[in-house]
N, C-alpha and C positions, 0 to 999 in steps of 0.2 A: 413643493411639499416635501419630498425626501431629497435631502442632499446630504453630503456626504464629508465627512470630516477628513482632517489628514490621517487622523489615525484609526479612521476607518479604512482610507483608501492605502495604509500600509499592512494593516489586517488581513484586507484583500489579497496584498502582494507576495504576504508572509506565507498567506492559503498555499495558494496557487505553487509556492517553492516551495515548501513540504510535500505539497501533493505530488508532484511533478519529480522532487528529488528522493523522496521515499517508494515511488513505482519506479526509478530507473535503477536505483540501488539493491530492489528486491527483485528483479526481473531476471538474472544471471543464476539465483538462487535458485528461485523461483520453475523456472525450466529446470535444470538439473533435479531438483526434488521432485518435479510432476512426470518429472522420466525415471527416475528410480519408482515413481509410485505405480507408473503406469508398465512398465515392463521386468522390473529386476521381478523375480522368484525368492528371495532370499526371505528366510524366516527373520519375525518379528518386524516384518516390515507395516501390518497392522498397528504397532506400537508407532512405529514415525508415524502412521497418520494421524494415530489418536492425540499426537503430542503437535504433529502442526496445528490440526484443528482445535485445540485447545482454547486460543484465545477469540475463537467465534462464541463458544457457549460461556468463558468467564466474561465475569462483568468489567468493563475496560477499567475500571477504577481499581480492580484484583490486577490486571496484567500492568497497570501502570505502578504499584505500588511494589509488583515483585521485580519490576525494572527497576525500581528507585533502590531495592536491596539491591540489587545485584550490580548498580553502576552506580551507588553513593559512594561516598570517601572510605564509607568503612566498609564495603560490599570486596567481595573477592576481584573483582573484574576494577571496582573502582579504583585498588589500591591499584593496581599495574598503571591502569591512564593519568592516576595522579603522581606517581614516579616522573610517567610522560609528561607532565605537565599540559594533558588534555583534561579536558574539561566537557560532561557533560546536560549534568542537571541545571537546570534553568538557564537553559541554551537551546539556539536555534536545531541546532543536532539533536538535541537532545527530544524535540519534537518531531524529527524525520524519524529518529529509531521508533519511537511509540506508535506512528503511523504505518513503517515499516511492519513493524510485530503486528498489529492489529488488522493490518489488510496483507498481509501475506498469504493467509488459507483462503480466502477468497480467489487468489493469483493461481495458489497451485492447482484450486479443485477445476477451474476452468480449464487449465492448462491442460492438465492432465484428462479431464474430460477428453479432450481434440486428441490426446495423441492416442487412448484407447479408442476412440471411433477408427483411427487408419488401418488400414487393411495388410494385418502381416505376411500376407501373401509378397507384397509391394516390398518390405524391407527385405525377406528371404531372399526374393529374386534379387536385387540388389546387392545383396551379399555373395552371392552366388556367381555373379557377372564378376565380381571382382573389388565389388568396391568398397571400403574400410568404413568402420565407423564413424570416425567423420564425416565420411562423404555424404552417407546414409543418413546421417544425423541434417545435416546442411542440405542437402537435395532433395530429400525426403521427407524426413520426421518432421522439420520445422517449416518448411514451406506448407504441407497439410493442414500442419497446428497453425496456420495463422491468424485464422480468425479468433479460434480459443486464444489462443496469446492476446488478440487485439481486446476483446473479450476480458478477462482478466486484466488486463490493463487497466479497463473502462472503469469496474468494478473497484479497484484498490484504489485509482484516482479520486474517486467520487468516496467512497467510503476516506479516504485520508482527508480530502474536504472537508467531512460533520465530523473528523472524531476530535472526540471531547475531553472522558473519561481518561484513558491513559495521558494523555497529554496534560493535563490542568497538575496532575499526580508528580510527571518526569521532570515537566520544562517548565511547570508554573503558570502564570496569565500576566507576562510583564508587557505591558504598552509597548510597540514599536521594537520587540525583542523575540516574544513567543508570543503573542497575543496573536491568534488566527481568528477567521470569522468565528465558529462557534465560542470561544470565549471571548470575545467584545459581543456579544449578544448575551452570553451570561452574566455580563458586568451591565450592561442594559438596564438587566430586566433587574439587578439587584439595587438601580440606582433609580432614586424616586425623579419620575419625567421621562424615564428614559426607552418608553414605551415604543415611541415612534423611529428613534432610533434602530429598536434592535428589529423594529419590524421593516425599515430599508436594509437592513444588511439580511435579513431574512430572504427578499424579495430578491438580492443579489444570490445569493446560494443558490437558490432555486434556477435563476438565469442563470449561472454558470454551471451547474449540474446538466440541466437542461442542453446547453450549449455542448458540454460534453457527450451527449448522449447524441445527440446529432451526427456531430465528428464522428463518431463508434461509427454509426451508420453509416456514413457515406464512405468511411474506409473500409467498411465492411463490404458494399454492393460493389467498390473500386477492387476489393479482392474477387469478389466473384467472377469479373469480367477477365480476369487474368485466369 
């Protein structure tokens, strides 16, 4: 009863490497920003929050449209990549950045959740013994944060899975190009018959969301034992 086309099952492949390549790409950031948020003092540091978490409350279709300003041909930023002869509207990249931007404040708030639960008693003394900011960073801060990292992780993965909105906006909905599960489900449901279709790729999301959440879990109770 549900089977699965090629370019359903490239859909599938295209998910999965957005998702996968938009949380490893935002994860370097991601820490750093949830460590400035969680420990710098520095005024106006309110204002970076309010400006990461921005694209949780706009509507993905506002953050994909101010991407397409800002990295079309005629956008500040697009002029320099097309100097470079990069390219990245109605591109594969060009679906990682939107998933990037759009699951990013989900990464940092988790993050940074974890590193304000650890106990600054732990880094003082650490500092105190002798040992530098990196160490402290690497020994400490981030082995504590692992769960919130794993955590965040989870979260940006599965959220980069269903996004839609900015995506349809930056990269388009081209067959075997940009087309992720949610837009071959939106081209589904626009195409008369194509009911049963989008409701197998629906049932695939759900099992791969699913399946993620699991993973979370079992890396999650494999950190506790440690």
């Amino acid at each position: 009863m549900f089977t699965l086309s090629n370019d359903d099952l490239t859909a599938i492949r295209l998910s999965l490497q957005v998702a996968m390549t938009a949380t490893l790409v935002a994860l370097p950031p991601g820490i750093a920003v949830a460590y400035f948020l969680a420990f710098s003092k520095m005024r106006g540091k309110a204002l970076v929050e309010g400006l990461i978490n921005l694209p949780l409350v706009l509507p993905p279709v506002v953050v994909g449209y101010l991407l397409l300003l800002l990295l079309g041909r005629n956008g500040w930023l697009g002029g320099v990549l097309a100097d470079l002869n990069i390219r990245v509207i109605f591109t594969l990249t060009g679906a990682i950045i939107a998933s990037s931007v759009v699951g990013f404040p989900l990464l940092v708030r988790s993050i940074r959740i974890g590193m304000e639960g650890i106990d600054r008693p732990c880094i003082q003394a650490a500092r105190t013994l002798g040992a530098s900011w990196w160490d402290s960073l690497f020994t400490i801060i981030l082995p504590l944060s692992g769960r919130a990292i794993l955590a965040g992780m989870t979260l940006m993965f599965a959220r980069s899975l269903g996004e839609f909105g900015a995506t349809i906006i930056l990269a388009g909905n081209i067959p075997g190009v940009t087309q992720t599960i949610p837009l071959a489900i939106y081209e589904y449901t626009s195409t008369p018959g194509g009911d049963r279709m989008a409701l197998t790729l629906c049932l695939v999301s759900i099992l791969l969301s699913f399946i993620v959440l699991l993973a979370s879990g079992a890396a999650s109770k494999s950190l506790d034992r440690k």
